[in-house]
C-alpha positions in Angstrom: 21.4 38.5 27.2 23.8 36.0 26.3 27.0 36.2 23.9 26.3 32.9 21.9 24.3 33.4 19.0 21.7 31.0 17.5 20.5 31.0 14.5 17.6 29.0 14.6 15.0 28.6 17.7 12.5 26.1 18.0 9.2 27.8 19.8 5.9 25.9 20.2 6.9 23.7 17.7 8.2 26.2 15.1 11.7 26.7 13.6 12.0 30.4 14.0 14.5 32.6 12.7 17.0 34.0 15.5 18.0 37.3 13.3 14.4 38.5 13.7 13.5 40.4 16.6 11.6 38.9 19.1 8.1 40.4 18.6 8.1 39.6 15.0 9.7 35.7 15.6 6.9 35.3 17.7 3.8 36.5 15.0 5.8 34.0 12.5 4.2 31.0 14.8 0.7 30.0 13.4 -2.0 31.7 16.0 0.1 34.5 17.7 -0.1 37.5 16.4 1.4 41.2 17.0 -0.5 42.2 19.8 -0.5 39.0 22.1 3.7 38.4 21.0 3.7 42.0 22.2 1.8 41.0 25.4 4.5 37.7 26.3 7.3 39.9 25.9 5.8 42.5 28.6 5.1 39.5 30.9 8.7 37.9 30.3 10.0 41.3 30.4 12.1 41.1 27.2 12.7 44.3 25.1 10.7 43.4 21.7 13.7 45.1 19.3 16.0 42.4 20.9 16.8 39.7 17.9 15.7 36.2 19.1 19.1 34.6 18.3 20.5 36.6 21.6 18.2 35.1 23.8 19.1 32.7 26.7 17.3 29.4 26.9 15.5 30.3 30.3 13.6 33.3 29.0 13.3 30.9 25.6 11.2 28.3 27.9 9.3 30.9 30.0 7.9 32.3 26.6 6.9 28.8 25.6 5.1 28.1 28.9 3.4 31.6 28.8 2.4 30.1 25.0 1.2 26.7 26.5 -1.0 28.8 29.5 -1.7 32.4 28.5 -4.8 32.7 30.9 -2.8 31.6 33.9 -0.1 34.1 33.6 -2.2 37.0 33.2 -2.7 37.2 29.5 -6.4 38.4 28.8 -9.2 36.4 27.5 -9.9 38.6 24.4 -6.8 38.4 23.2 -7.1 33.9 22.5 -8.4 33.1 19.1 -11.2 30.6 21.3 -11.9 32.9 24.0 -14.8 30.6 25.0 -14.7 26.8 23.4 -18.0 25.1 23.8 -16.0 22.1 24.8 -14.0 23.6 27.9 -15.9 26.2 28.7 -13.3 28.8 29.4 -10.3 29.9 27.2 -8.1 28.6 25.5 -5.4 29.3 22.9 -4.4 26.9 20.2 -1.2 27.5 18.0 0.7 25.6 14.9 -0.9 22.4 13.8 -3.1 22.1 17.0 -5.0 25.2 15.2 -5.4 24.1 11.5 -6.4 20.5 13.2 -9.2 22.9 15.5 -10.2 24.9 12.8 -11.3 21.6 10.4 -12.7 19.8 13.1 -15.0 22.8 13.5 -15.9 23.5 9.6 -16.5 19.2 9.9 -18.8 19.9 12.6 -20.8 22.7 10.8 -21.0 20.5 7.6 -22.2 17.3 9.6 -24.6 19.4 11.5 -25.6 20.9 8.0 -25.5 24.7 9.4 -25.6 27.4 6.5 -22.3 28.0 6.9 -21.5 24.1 7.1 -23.7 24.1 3.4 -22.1 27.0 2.0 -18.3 25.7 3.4 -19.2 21.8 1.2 -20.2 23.5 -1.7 -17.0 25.5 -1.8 -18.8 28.9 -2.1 -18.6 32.6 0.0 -19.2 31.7 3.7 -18.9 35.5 4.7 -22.3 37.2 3.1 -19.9 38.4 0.2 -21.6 38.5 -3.3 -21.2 36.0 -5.4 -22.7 37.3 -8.9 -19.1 38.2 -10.3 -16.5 37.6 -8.0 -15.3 34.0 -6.4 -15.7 32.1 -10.4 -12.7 29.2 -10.9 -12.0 28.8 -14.5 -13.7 30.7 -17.2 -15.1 33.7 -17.5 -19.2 33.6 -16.9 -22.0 34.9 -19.2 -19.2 36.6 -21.3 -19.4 36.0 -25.4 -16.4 37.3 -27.0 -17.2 38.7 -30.7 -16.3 37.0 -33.6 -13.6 38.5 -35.5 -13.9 39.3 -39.5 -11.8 37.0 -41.3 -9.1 39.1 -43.6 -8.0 38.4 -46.6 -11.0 35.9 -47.6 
């Protein structure tokens, strides 16, 4: 560990807090989570309590490159949020912007394609199978008549 502390690290193209322990500066970047920050650290072989601001730049690019390529250094295939992308055909992991850019360009696709989901993502209603009787209303309040109050005094 080195002496210097920083306290701000830029990972994957994220600002990151360096008085945060590892494992949970990690799950802070958009598209890693608990389990596979968790699963870098073993492979770098960093203690997760360690606070990110201690650590020296080497281990600081090894976890980025281990980000860029999970699959080659032994990270499984169940634990990338596209474990098989129909474009590809084998895994791959997208974090920050590169997944909120993904993730449009897919709910695009299903609306060009006019899919159920793609229909039910354009007319900004439940995508999920959740009911929509009561619950998922913007505004006012539906099929509800409030009483009229007795005027006093008249």
């Amino acid at each position: 560990m080195s002496k210097e502390f920083r306290h701000i690290i830029r990972i994957a193209d994220t600002d990151l807090d360096g008085t945060l322990k590892v494992s949970h500066a990690l799950s802070r970047i958009k598209g890693i989570g608990m389990s596979l920050a968790n699963a870098i650290l073993r492979k770098v072989g960093i203690d997760p309590n360690v606070r990110l601001g201690y650590l020296p730049e080497e281990r600081v690019k090894k976890i980025e490159e281990i980000i860029k390529s999970p699959l080659g250094h032994g990270i499984p295939s169940w634990m990338l949020n596209r474990a098989k992308s129909p474009e590809a055909g084998e895994g791959l992991h997208f974090v920050g912007s590169d997944l909120i850019l993904r993730t449009k360009m897919d709910v695009d696709l299903m609306k060009q394609i006019k899919s159920w989901r793609g229909y039910r993502h354009a007319y900004g209603l439940k995508v999920r199978g959740q009911k929509t009787r009561t619950t998922g209303r913007a505004g006012r309040a539906v099929g509800v008549k409030k009483k009229e109050q007795p005027s006093k005094g008249k």
